[in-house]
C-alpha positions in Angstrom: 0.0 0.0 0.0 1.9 3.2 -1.3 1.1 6.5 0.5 1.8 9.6 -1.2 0.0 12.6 0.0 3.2 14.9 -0.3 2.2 18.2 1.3 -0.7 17.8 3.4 -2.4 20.6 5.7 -3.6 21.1 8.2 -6.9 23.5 8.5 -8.1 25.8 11.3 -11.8 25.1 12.5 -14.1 28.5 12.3 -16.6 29.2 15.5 -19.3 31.4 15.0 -19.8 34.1 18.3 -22.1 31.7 19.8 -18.8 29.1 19.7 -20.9 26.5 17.0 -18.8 25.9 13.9 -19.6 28.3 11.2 -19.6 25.4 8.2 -19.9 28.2 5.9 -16.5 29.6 6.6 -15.0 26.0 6.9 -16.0 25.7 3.7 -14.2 29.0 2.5 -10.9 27.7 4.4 -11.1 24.6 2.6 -11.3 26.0 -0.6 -8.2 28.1 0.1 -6.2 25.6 1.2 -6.8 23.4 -2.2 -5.6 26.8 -4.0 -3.0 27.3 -2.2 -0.8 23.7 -2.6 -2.2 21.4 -0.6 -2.2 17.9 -1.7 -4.2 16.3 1.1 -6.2 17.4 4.2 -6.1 16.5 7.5 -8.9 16.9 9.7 -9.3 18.1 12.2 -6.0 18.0 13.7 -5.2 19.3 17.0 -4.5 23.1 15.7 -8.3 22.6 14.4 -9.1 21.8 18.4 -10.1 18.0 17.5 -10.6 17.8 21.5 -12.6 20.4 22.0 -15.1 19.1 19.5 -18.0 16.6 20.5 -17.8 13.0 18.8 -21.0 14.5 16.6 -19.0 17.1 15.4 -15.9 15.6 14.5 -17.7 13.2 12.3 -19.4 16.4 10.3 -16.3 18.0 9.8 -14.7 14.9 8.1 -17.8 14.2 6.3 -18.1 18.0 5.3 -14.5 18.2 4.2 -14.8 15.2 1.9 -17.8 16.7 0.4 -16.1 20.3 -0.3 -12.7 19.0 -1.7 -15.1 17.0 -4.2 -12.4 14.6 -4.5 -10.3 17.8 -5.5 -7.4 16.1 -2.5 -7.7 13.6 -0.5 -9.0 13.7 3.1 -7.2 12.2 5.8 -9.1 12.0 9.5 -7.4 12.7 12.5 -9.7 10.2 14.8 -7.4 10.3 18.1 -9.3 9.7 21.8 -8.6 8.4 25.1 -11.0 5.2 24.2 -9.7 3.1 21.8 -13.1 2.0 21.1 -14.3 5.3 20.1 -11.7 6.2 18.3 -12.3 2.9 16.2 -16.0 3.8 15.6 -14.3 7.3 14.3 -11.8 5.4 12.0 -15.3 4.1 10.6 -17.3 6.6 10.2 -14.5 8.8 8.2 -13.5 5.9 6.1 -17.8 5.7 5.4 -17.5 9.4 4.6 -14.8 9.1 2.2 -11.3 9.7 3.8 -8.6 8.3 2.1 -6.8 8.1 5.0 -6.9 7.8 9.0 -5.0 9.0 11.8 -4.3 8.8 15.2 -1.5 9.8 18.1 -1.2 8.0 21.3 -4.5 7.6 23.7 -5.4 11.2 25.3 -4.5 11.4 29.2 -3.5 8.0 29.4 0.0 6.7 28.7 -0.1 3.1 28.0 3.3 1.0 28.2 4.0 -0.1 24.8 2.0 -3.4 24.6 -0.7 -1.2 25.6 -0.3 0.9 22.9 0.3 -1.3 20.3 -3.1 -2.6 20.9 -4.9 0.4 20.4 -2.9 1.0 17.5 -4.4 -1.9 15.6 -7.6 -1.6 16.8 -8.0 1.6 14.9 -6.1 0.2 12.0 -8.1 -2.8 11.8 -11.2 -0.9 11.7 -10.5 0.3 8.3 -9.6 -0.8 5.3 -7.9 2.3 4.0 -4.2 3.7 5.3 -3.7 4.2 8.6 -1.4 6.4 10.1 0.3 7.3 13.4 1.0 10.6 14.2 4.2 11.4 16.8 3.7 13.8 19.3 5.5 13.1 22.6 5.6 17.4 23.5 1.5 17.1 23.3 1.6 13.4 24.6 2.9 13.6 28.2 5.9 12.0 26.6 3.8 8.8 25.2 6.0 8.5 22.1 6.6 5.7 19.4 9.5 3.7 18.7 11.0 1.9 15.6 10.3 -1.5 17.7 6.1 -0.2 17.6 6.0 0.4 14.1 7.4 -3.1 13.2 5.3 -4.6 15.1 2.1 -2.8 13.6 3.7 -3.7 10.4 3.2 -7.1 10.9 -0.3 -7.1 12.3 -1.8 -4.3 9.9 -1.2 -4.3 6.4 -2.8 -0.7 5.9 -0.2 1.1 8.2 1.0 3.2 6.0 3.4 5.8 7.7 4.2 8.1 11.0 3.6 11.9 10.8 6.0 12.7 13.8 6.7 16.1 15.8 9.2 14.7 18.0 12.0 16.2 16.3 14.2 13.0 16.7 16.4 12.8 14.2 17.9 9.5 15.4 14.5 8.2 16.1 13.7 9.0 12.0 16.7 7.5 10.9 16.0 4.0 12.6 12.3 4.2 12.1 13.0 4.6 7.7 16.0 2.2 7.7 13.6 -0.6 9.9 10.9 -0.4 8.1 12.4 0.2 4.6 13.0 -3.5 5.2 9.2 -4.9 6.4 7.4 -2.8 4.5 9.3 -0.2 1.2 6.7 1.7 0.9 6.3 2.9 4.3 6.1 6.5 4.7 7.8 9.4 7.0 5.8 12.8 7.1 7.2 15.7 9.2 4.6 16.8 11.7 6.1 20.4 11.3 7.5 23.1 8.6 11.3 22.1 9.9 11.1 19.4 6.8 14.7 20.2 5.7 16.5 17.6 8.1 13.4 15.2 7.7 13.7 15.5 4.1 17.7 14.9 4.4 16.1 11.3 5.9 13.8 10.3 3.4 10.7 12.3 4.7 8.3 12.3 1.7 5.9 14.8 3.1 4.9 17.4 5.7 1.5 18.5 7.7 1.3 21.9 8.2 -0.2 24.1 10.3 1.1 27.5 9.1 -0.3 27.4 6.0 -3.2 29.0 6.7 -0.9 31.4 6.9 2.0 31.5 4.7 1.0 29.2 1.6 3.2 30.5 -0.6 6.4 29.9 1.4 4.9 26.4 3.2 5.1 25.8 -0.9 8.4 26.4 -1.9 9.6 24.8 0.5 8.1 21.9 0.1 8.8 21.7 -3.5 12.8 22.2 -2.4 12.6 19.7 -0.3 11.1 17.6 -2.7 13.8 18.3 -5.2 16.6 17.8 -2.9 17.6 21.8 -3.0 18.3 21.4 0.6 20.6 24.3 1.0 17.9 26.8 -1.0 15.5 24.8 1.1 17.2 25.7 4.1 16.6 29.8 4.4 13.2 29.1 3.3 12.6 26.9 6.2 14.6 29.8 8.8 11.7 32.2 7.2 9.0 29.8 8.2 10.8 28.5 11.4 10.5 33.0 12.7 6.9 32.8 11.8 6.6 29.2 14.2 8.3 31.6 17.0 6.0 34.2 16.6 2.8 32.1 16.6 4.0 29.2 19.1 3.9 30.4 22.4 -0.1 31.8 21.8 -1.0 28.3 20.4 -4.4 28.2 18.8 -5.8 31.6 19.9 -2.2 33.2 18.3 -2.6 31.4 14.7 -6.2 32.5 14.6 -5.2 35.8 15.1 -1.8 35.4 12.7 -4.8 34.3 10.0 -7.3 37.0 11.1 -4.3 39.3 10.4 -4.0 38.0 7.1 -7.9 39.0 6.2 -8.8 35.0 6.9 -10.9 35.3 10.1 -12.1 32.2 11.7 -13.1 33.4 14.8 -11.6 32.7 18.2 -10.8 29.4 19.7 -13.2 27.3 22.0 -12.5 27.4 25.3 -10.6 26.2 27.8 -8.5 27.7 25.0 -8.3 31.6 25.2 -8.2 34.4 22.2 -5.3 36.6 22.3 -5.8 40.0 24.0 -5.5 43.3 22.2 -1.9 43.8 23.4 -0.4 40.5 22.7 -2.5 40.8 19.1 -1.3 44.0 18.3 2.6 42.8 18.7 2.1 39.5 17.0 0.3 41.3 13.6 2.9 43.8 14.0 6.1 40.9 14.2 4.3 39.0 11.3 4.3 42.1 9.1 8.1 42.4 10.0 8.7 39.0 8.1 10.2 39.9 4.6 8.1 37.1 2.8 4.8 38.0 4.3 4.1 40.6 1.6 4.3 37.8 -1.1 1.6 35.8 0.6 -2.1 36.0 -0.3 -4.6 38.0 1.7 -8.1 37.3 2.3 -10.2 34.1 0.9 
Protein backbone atom coordinates (compact mmCIF):
# COMPACT_ATOMS: atom_id res chain seq x y z
CA UNK A 1 0.00 0.00 0.00
CA UNK A 2 1.87 3.15 -1.30
CA UNK A 3 1.10 6.48 0.52
CA UNK A 4 1.85 9.59 -1.21
CA UNK A 5 -0.02 12.57 0.03
CA UNK A 6 3.25 14.89 -0.25
CA UNK A 7 2.23 18.25 1.34
CA UNK A 8 -0.73 17.85 3.40
CA UNK A 9 -2.41 20.64 5.68
CA UNK A 10 -3.57 21.12 8.22
CA UNK A 11 -6.88 23.52 8.48
CA UNK A 12 -8.09 25.81 11.28
CA UNK A 13 -11.85 25.12 12.49
CA UNK A 14 -14.10 28.51 12.30
CA UNK A 15 -16.56 29.18 15.51
CA UNK A 16 -19.26 31.44 15.03
CA UNK A 17 -19.80 34.07 18.32
CA UNK A 18 -22.13 31.72 19.75
CA UNK A 19 -18.76 29.07 19.66
CA UNK A 20 -20.93 26.50 17.01
CA UNK A 21 -18.82 25.94 13.85
CA UNK A 22 -19.56 28.26 11.24
CA UNK A 23 -19.58 25.40 8.17
CA UNK A 24 -19.91 28.22 5.94
CA UNK A 25 -16.50 29.60 6.55
CA UNK A 26 -15.02 25.96 6.93
CA UNK A 27 -16.03 25.66 3.68
CA UNK A 28 -14.17 29.01 2.47
CA UNK A 29 -10.90 27.66 4.39
CA UNK A 30 -11.06 24.56 2.59
CA UNK A 31 -11.33 25.95 -0.58
CA UNK A 32 -8.20 28.11 0.09
CA UNK A 33 -6.21 25.60 1.18
CA UNK A 34 -6.81 23.42 -2.24
CA UNK A 35 -5.61 26.79 -3.97
CA UNK A 36 -3.03 27.33 -2.22
CA UNK A 37 -0.83 23.72 -2.57
CA UNK A 38 -2.15 21.39 -0.65
CA UNK A 39 -2.18 17.87 -1.73
CA UNK A 40 -4.16 16.27 1.14
CA UNK A 41 -6.24 17.40 4.20
CA UNK A 42 -6.13 16.50 7.48
CA UNK A 43 -8.95 16.95 9.75
CA UNK A 44 -9.29 18.12 12.20
CA UNK A 45 -6.03 18.04 13.74
CA UNK A 46 -5.16 19.32 16.96
CA UNK A 47 -4.52 23.08 15.66
CA UNK A 48 -8.27 22.56 14.39
CA UNK A 49 -9.12 21.83 18.43
CA UNK A 50 -10.11 17.98 17.49
CA UNK A 51 -10.55 17.83 21.47
CA UNK A 52 -12.56 20.42 22.02
CA UNK A 53 -15.13 19.05 19.53
CA UNK A 54 -18.02 16.55 20.45
CA UNK A 55 -17.85 13.03 18.76
CA UNK A 56 -21.02 14.48 16.57
CA UNK A 57 -19.01 17.11 15.43
CA UNK A 58 -15.86 15.58 14.46
CA UNK A 59 -17.70 13.15 12.33
CA UNK A 60 -19.39 16.36 10.35
CA UNK A 61 -16.29 18.01 9.78
CA UNK A 62 -14.74 14.88 8.14
CA UNK A 63 -17.77 14.23 6.30
CA UNK A 64 -18.14 17.96 5.34
CA UNK A 65 -14.50 18.17 4.24
CA UNK A 66 -14.76 15.16 1.90
CA UNK A 67 -17.80 16.69 0.36
CA UNK A 68 -16.11 20.27 -0.34
CA UNK A 69 -12.71 19.04 -1.70
CA UNK A 70 -15.12 16.95 -4.15
CA UNK A 71 -12.40 14.64 -4.54
CA UNK A 72 -10.34 17.81 -5.47
CA UNK A 73 -7.41 16.14 -2.53
CA UNK A 74 -7.73 13.59 -0.47
CA UNK A 75 -9.03 13.68 3.13
CA UNK A 76 -7.20 12.22 5.76
CA UNK A 77 -9.12 11.99 9.53
CA UNK A 78 -7.36 12.74 12.48
CA UNK A 79 -9.66 10.20 14.82
CA UNK A 80 -7.42 10.33 18.10
CA UNK A 81 -9.31 9.70 21.75
CA UNK A 82 -8.60 8.36 25.09
CA UNK A 83 -10.98 5.24 24.22
CA UNK A 84 -9.68 3.09 21.78
CA UNK A 85 -13.10 1.95 21.06
CA UNK A 86 -14.26 5.28 20.15
CA UNK A 87 -11.69 6.23 18.27
CA UNK A 88 -12.33 2.89 16.20
CA UNK A 89 -15.97 3.81 15.59
CA UNK A 90 -14.30 7.34 14.32
CA UNK A 91 -11.76 5.39 11.98
CA UNK A 92 -15.33 4.05 10.59
CA UNK A 93 -17.27 6.57 10.23
CA UNK A 94 -14.48 8.78 8.22
CA UNK A 95 -13.52 5.94 6.07
CA UNK A 96 -17.84 5.65 5.40
CA UNK A 97 -17.54 9.41 4.63
CA UNK A 98 -14.84 9.07 2.18
CA UNK A 99 -11.32 9.72 3.76
CA UNK A 100 -8.61 8.33 2.13
CA UNK A 101 -6.83 8.07 5.02
CA UNK A 102 -6.85 7.78 9.01
CA UNK A 103 -5.02 8.95 11.81
CA UNK A 104 -4.25 8.77 15.23
CA UNK A 105 -1.47 9.85 18.13
CA UNK A 106 -1.19 7.97 21.27
CA UNK A 107 -4.52 7.65 23.74
CA UNK A 108 -5.35 11.22 25.31
CA UNK A 109 -4.49 11.41 29.17
CA UNK A 110 -3.47 8.05 29.39
CA UNK A 111 -0.03 6.68 28.73
CA UNK A 112 -0.12 3.10 28.02
CA UNK A 113 3.33 1.03 28.21
CA UNK A 114 4.01 -0.07 24.78
CA UNK A 115 2.03 -3.37 24.60
CA UNK A 116 -0.70 -1.21 25.58
CA UNK A 117 -0.34 0.91 22.93
CA UNK A 118 0.28 -1.28 20.28
CA UNK A 119 -3.10 -2.65 20.93
CA UNK A 120 -4.90 0.42 20.38
CA UNK A 121 -2.90 1.04 17.49
CA UNK A 122 -4.37 -1.85 15.65
CA UNK A 123 -7.59 -1.57 16.79
CA UNK A 124 -8.00 1.61 14.92
CA UNK A 125 -6.13 0.21 12.00
CA UNK A 126 -8.09 -2.82 11.85
CA UNK A 127 -11.22 -0.85 11.72
CA UNK A 128 -10.52 0.27 8.28
CA UNK A 129 -9.58 -0.83 5.28
CA UNK A 130 -7.91 2.29 3.97
CA UNK A 131 -4.20 3.65 5.29
CA UNK A 132 -3.73 4.15 8.61
CA UNK A 133 -1.41 6.35 10.15
CA UNK A 134 0.32 7.32 13.40
CA UNK A 135 1.03 10.56 14.23
CA UNK A 136 4.19 11.40 16.80
CA UNK A 137 3.74 13.80 19.32
CA UNK A 138 5.52 13.07 22.56
CA UNK A 139 5.60 17.36 23.47
CA UNK A 140 1.53 17.11 23.30
CA UNK A 141 1.62 13.39 24.59
CA UNK A 142 2.89 13.59 28.23
CA UNK A 143 5.90 12.00 26.58
CA UNK A 144 3.84 8.84 25.24
CA UNK A 145 5.99 8.46 22.11
CA UNK A 146 6.57 5.74 19.41
CA UNK A 147 9.48 3.74 18.74
CA UNK A 148 11.01 1.90 15.56
CA UNK A 149 10.29 -1.46 17.70
CA UNK A 150 6.14 -0.17 17.57
CA UNK A 151 5.99 0.40 14.09
CA UNK A 152 7.44 -3.10 13.25
CA UNK A 153 5.29 -4.65 15.10
CA UNK A 154 2.10 -2.77 13.56
CA UNK A 155 3.70 -3.74 10.38
CA UNK A 156 3.25 -7.08 10.89
CA UNK A 157 -0.30 -7.06 12.28
CA UNK A 158 -1.78 -4.33 9.95
CA UNK A 159 -1.20 -4.33 6.40
CA UNK A 160 -2.78 -0.72 5.89
CA UNK A 161 -0.20 1.11 8.24
CA UNK A 162 0.99 3.20 6.04
CA UNK A 163 3.39 5.77 7.66
CA UNK A 164 4.17 8.10 10.97
CA UNK A 165 3.58 11.86 10.79
CA UNK A 166 6.04 12.68 13.82
CA UNK A 167 6.66 16.10 15.79
CA UNK A 168 9.20 14.72 17.99
CA UNK A 169 11.96 16.17 16.34
CA UNK A 170 14.20 13.03 16.71
CA UNK A 171 16.37 12.75 14.22
CA UNK A 172 17.94 9.53 15.43
CA UNK A 173 14.50 8.23 16.15
CA UNK A 174 13.68 8.99 11.97
CA UNK A 175 16.75 7.49 10.85
CA UNK A 176 16.01 4.04 12.62
CA UNK A 177 12.34 4.16 12.09
CA UNK A 178 13.03 4.57 7.74
CA UNK A 179 16.04 2.16 7.70
CA UNK A 180 13.64 -0.61 9.91
CA UNK A 181 10.89 -0.35 8.15
CA UNK A 182 12.43 0.19 4.60
CA UNK A 183 12.99 -3.47 5.24
CA UNK A 184 9.16 -4.94 6.43
CA UNK A 185 7.38 -2.77 4.46
CA UNK A 186 9.32 -0.23 1.18
CA UNK A 187 6.67 1.68 0.85
CA UNK A 188 6.33 2.86 4.34
CA UNK A 189 6.08 6.51 4.65
CA UNK A 190 7.80 9.40 7.03
CA UNK A 191 5.77 12.79 7.13
CA UNK A 192 7.24 15.68 9.19
CA UNK A 193 4.57 16.80 11.69
CA UNK A 194 6.06 20.44 11.33
CA UNK A 195 7.46 23.09 8.57
CA UNK A 196 11.25 22.10 9.93
CA UNK A 197 11.07 19.43 6.82
CA UNK A 198 14.67 20.18 5.74
CA UNK A 199 16.49 17.64 8.09
CA UNK A 200 13.43 15.24 7.71
CA UNK A 201 13.68 15.53 4.13
CA UNK A 202 17.70 14.88 4.39
CA UNK A 203 16.14 11.34 5.92
CA UNK A 204 13.79 10.33 3.40
CA UNK A 205 10.70 12.33 4.71
CA UNK A 206 8.32 12.34 1.72
CA UNK A 207 5.86 14.79 3.10
CA UNK A 208 4.90 17.38 5.68
CA UNK A 209 1.47 18.47 7.66
CA UNK A 210 1.30 21.93 8.23
CA UNK A 211 -0.16 24.12 10.33
CA UNK A 212 1.13 27.47 9.13
CA UNK A 213 -0.26 27.41 6.01
CA UNK A 214 -3.19 29.05 6.72
CA UNK A 215 -0.93 31.43 6.86
CA UNK A 216 2.04 31.51 4.73
CA UNK A 217 1.05 29.18 1.64
CA UNK A 218 3.20 30.55 -0.57
CA UNK A 219 6.43 29.92 1.36
CA UNK A 220 4.86 26.37 3.18
CA UNK A 221 5.09 25.79 -0.86
CA UNK A 222 8.38 26.39 -1.90
CA UNK A 223 9.64 24.82 0.51
CA UNK A 224 8.14 21.85 0.13
CA UNK A 225 8.77 21.75 -3.52
CA UNK A 226 12.81 22.20 -2.45
CA UNK A 227 12.58 19.73 -0.31
CA UNK A 228 11.06 17.63 -2.66
CA UNK A 229 13.83 18.35 -5.16
CA UNK A 230 16.62 17.79 -2.93
CA UNK A 231 17.55 21.81 -3.04
CA UNK A 232 18.33 21.36 0.64
CA UNK A 233 20.62 24.34 0.98
CA UNK A 234 17.88 26.83 -0.96
CA UNK A 235 15.48 24.79 1.13
CA UNK A 236 17.16 25.66 4.11
CA UNK A 237 16.59 29.78 4.36
CA UNK A 238 13.16 29.11 3.32
CA UNK A 239 12.62 26.90 6.19
CA UNK A 240 14.60 29.85 8.76
CA UNK A 241 11.68 32.16 7.22
CA UNK A 242 9.05 29.85 8.18
CA UNK A 243 10.85 28.48 11.37
CA UNK A 244 10.50 33.00 12.66
CA UNK A 245 6.95 32.78 11.85
CA UNK A 246 6.56 29.18 14.22
CA UNK A 247 8.33 31.57 16.95
CA UNK A 248 6.00 34.20 16.62
CA UNK A 249 2.84 32.12 16.63
CA UNK A 250 3.98 29.15 19.15
CA UNK A 251 3.86 30.41 22.45
CA UNK A 252 -0.14 31.76 21.84
CA UNK A 253 -0.98 28.31 20.38
CA UNK A 254 -4.41 28.21 18.81
CA UNK A 255 -5.77 31.65 19.87
CA UNK A 256 -2.21 33.21 18.27
CA UNK A 257 -2.63 31.39 14.74
CA UNK A 258 -6.20 32.46 14.62
CA UNK A 259 -5.16 35.77 15.13
CA UNK A 260 -1.76 35.41 12.65
CA UNK A 261 -4.84 34.33 10.01
CA UNK A 262 -7.33 37.01 11.13
CA UNK A 263 -4.31 39.28 10.38
CA UNK A 264 -4.04 38.00 7.12
CA UNK A 265 -7.88 38.96 6.15
CA UNK A 266 -8.79 35.04 6.87
CA UNK A 267 -10.93 35.33 10.06
CA UNK A 268 -12.09 32.16 11.70
CA UNK A 269 -13.12 33.45 14.77
CA UNK A 270 -11.57 32.74 18.20
CA UNK A 271 -10.82 29.39 19.74
CA UNK A 272 -13.22 27.33 22.02
CA UNK A 273 -12.47 27.40 25.30
CA UNK A 274 -10.55 26.17 27.77
CA UNK A 275 -8.50 27.69 24.98
CA UNK A 276 -8.33 31.64 25.18
CA UNK A 277 -8.19 34.43 22.19
CA UNK A 278 -5.25 36.63 22.31
CA UNK A 279 -5.83 39.98 24.04
CA UNK A 280 -5.53 43.30 22.21
CA UNK A 281 -1.91 43.81 23.37
CA UNK A 282 -0.41 40.49 22.75
CA UNK A 283 -2.45 40.83 19.11
CA UNK A 284 -1.26 43.96 18.29
CA UNK A 285 2.62 42.75 18.69
CA UNK A 286 2.13 39.49 17.00
CA UNK A 287 0.28 41.27 13.62
CA UNK A 288 2.94 43.77 14.03
CA UNK A 289 6.08 40.91 14.16
CA UNK A 290 4.35 39.01 11.30
CA UNK A 291 4.33 42.10 9.11
CA UNK A 292 8.07 42.45 10.03
CA UNK A 293 8.65 38.98 8.13
CA UNK A 294 10.18 39.94 4.55
CA UNK A 295 8.10 37.05 2.82
CA UNK A 296 4.77 38.00 4.27
CA UNK A 297 4.11 40.61 1.60
CA UNK A 298 4.31 37.81 -1.08
CA UNK A 299 1.64 35.76 0.61
CA UNK A 300 -2.09 36.00 -0.34
CA UNK A 301 -4.63 38.00 1.72
CA UNK A 302 -8.14 37.34 2.29
CA UNK A 303 -10.18 34.12 0.86
Amino acid sequence: MVFELGLVHAPLTPFADDRSIDFARYGRVIDFHLRHGAQALAVPMHVGESVSLADDERRALIGYAVQQAQKRAPIIAHVSDAGTGIAAALARAAQAAGAAAVMATTPYYWTPPPAMLIEHFVAIGAAVDIPFLVFNAPDDMAGNKINATIALKLIERLPNFAGVVDCSLDWQFMIELLSETARARPAFALLSGTELLVSASAIGARGMVSALSIVAPTLVRRLFELCQQQELFAARAVQEELAALRQIVKPGGVGALKAAARAMGRHCGHPRPPLVPLDATAEKALVAAIAALPTVGSEPRGW
